[in-house]
C-alpha positions in Angstrom: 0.0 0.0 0.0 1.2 3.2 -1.1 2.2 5.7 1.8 -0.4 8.3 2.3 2.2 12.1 2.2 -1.1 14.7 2.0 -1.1 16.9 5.1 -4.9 17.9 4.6 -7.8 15.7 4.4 -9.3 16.2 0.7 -12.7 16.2 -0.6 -14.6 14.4 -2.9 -16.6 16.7 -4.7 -20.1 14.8 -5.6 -20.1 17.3 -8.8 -17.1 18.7 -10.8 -17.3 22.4 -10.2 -15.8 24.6 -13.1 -13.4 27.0 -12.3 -11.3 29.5 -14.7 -7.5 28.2 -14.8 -4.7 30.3 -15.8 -1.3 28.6 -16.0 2.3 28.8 -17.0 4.7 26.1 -17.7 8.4 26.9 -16.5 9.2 24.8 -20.1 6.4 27.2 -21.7 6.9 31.1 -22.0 3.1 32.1 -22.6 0.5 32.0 -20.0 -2.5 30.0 -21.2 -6.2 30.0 -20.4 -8.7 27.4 -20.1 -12.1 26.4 -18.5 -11.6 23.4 -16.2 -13.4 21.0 -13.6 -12.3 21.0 -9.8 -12.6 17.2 -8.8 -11.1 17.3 -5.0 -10.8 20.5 -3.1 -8.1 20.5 0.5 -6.7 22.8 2.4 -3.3 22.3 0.3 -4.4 21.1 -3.0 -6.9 20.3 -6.1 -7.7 17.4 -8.4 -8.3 18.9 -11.7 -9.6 18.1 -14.6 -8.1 19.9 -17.8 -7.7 19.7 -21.5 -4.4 18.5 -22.7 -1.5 17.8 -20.5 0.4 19.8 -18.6 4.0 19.3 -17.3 4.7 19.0 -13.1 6.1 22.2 -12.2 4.2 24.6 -14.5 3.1 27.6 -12.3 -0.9 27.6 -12.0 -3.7 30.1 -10.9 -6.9 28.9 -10.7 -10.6 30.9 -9.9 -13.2 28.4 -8.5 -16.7 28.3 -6.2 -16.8 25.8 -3.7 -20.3 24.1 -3.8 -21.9 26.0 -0.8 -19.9 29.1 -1.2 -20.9 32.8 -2.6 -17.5 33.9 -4.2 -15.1 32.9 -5.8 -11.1 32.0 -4.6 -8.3 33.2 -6.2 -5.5 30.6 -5.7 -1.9 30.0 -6.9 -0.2 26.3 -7.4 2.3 24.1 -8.8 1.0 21.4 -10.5 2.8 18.2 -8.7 1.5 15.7 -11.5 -0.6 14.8 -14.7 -2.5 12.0 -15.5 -3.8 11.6 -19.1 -7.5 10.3 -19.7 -9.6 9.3 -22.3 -10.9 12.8 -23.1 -8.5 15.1 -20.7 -6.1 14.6 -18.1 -6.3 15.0 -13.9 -4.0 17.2 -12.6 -2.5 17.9 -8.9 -2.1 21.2 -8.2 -0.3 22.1 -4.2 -1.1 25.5 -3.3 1.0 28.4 -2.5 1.0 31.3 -0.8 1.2 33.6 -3.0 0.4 37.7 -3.4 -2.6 38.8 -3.9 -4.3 35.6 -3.7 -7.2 34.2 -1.6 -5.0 31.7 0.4 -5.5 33.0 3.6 -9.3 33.2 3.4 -8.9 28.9 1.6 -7.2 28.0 4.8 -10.1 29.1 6.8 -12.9 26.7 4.7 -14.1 24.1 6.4 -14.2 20.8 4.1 -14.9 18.2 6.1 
């Protein structure tokens, strides 16, 4: 059995819940855009799911409504790995703590 490293318990979600994704590969120059699906929310990280495949270690910010929730977060990430799928690929994403971001406000959700 594969040892468990996540410092947060994750959530589930019973929906995918779209967010707005911008993100920058440190192999890529360009920022790209891209509508994408939220899959598991934590404290310190998201399942995503996203067109095409994108490389661990590309710089990520991502906008996104928890179910339940009024307003949207603003977060920043790395994306730690990419699986590719039949018709897109699942991404993990570990947040950072970044400027101008909603982190702060993230840590305070209550998912569990």
């Amino acid at each position: 059995m594969p040892l468990e490293r996540r410092r947060f318990l994750r959530t589930t979600l019973l929906r995918p819940v779209p967010c707005h994704v911008r993100f920058q590969s440190t192999l890529q120059g360009n920022p790209r855009e891209s509508s994408v699906a939220a899959l598991e929310v934590s404290r310190g990280g998201l399942r995503l799911a996203v067109p095409g495949k994108l490389p661990p270690g590309a710089v990520f910010q991502v906008w996104l409504t928890p179910p339940g929730h009024a307003r949207d977060y603003h977060l920043a990430g790395i994306v730690r790995w990419c699986r590719e799928r039949q018709v897109n690929s699942e991404i993990g994403v570990q947040l950072t703590h970044a400027p101008k971001t909603d982190y702060d406000a993230w840590q305070r959700l209550c998912f569990v």
